[in-house]
N, C-alpha and C positions, 0 to 999 in steps of 0.2 A: 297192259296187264301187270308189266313188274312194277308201275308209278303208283299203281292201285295198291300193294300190299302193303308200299309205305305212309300211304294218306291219314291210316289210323293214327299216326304218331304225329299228325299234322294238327293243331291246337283249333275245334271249331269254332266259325263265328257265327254270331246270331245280328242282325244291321249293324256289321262291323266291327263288333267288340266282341274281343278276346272270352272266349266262356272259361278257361283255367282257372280263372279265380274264381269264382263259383264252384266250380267243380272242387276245389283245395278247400273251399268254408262247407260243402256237404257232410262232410265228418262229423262235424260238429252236430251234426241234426241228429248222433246217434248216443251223444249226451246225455244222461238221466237230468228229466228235470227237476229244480229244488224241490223241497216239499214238505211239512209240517214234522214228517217221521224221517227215522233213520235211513231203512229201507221201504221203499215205496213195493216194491213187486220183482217179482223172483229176477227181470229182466237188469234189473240194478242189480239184485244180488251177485250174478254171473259178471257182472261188467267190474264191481265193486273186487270179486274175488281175485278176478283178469290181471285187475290193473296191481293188484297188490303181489301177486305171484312174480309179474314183470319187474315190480320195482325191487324185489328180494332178490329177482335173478342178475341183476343186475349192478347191485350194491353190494353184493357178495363179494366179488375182488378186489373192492375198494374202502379204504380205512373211515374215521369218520369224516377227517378234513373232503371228502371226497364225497360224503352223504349233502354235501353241499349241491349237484347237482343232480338229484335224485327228479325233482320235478321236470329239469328240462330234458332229462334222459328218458326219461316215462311218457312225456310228453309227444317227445320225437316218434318213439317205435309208434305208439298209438297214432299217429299223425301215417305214417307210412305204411302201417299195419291196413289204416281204413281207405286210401289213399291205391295199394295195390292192391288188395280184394275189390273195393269197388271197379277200379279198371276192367277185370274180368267180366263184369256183367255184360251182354250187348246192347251198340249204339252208345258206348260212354268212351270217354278220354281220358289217358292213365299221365299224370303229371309226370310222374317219376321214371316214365320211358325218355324224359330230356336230360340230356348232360346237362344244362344250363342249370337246372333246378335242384338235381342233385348237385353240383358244384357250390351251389348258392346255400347249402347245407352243410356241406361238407367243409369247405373252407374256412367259414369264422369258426365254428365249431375246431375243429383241429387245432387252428391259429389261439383260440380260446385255452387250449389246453397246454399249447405251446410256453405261452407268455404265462399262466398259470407258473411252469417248473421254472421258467429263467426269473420270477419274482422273488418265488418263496424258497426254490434251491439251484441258483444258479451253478454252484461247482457241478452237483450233481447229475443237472442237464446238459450242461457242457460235456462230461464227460462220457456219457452213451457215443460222441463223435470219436473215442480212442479209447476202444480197453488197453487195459491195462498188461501189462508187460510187451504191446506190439514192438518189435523189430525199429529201430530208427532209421530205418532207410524205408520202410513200409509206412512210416505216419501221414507224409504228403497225400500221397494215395487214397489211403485208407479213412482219411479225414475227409478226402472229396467223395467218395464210395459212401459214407454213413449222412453225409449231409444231404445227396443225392437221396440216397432210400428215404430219409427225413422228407424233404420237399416234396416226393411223389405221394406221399401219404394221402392224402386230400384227393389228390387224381384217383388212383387206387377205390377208394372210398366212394366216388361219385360210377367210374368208368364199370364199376363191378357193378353195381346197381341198377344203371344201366342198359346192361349188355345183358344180363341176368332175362329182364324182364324183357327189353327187342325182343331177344331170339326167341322166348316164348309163345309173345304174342303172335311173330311172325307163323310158327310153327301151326300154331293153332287157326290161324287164317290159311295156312296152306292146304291142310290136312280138310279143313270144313269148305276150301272150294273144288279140292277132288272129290269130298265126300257126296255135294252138290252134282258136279257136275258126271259121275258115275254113275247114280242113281237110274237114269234111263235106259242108258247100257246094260250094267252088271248090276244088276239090286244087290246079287250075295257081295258081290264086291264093298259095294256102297256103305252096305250094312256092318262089315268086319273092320270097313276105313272111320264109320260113326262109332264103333266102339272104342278103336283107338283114342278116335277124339276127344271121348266122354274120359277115357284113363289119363290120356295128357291134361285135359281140364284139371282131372284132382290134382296131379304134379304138380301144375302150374299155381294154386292153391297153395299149395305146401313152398313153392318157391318164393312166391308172394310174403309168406309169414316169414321164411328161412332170412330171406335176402333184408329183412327190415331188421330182425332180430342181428342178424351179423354186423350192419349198419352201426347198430346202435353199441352192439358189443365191443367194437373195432373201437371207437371212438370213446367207453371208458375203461379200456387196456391201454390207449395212449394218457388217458387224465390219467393212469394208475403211474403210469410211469415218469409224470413230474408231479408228484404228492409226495 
């Protein structure tokens, strides 16, 4: 019974090959396709306006040097946005319930923004390792304390993401096999446990959008901070 609730997060195969990657290029099918005019139909309009809100919200605490990675920052949330909405539906596979894949995101990205600030301003990256006026008996310390917080950043980044979306999914398989399996018993019961269900669904919806958006914000608060 408890092997079962973790299967969903087990990647299907179909005559032995991995479905993830299929499931990671589905996104793409929600693309407006080219076409002669500007806007084809109200459906582009809303995707057209989406994606332009994202890239403002996003560029906003960042100078222009930083308007530099507007596309792959836009790119990403859209990529995670479709990516955990679609997990939610049932009988599909949520990539981003693996550390592996979030890591594999997280990490060049970070490292990318890393070597970005020791390029263009190495004093100034250096320096977030020791403010300024610390104690000299406190810098050994305190240099290994700010390097540590630095290197975990990536972890952070992937392990939130995550954890975020397990506990969800879990929740929501829990609650839908009491709701199941109560029904023949207790109908009123069954029926108060399916409400819940249908409340936590929208939650998990909104955490879905939250946890992508934080993602992507986390990661250009660190570009902000070597530009």
């Amino acid at each position: 019974m408890n092997l079962s609730f973790f299967d969903q997060f087990s990647s299907p195969y179909l005559l032995g090959i991995p479905l993830i990657l299929p499931s990671l290029l589905l996104p793409t099918l929600l693309l407006p396709s080219p076409g002669h005019r500007w806007v084809n139909n109200r459906l582009s309009t809303i995707q057209l306006w989406l994606i332009n809100l994202i890239t403002k919200q996003l560029m906003n605490p960042l100078n222009k040097t930083g308007h530099k990675w507007a596309l792959l920052l836009t790119s990403l949330i859209l990529l995670l946005l479709s990516v955990n909405l679609l997990g939610l539906l049932p009988y599909t596979f949520t990539p981003t319930t693996q550390l592996s894949m979030n890591m594999a995101l997280a990490l060049p990205l970070w490292f990318a923004t890393l070597l970005t600030g020791l390029r263009n301003q190495p004093s100034a990256s250096l320096g977030h390792l020791l403010p300024e006026g610390t104690p000299t008996l406190l810098i050994p310390a305190l240099i290994m304390i700010e390097t540590i917080s630095l290197l975990i950043r990536p972890l952070a980044l992937g392990v939130r993401l995550t954890a975020n979306l397990t506990a969800g999914h879990l929740l929501i398989q829990l609650i839908s096999t009491a709701t199941i399996a109560l029904l023949p018993m207790m109908p009123s019961i069954s029926t108060l446990t399916a409400l819940i269900l249908f409340l936590l669904t929208i939650l998990e919806v909104a955490v879905a959008m939250i946890q992508a958006y934080v993602f992507v914000l986390l990661l250009s608060l660190y570009l902000q901070e070597n530009i």
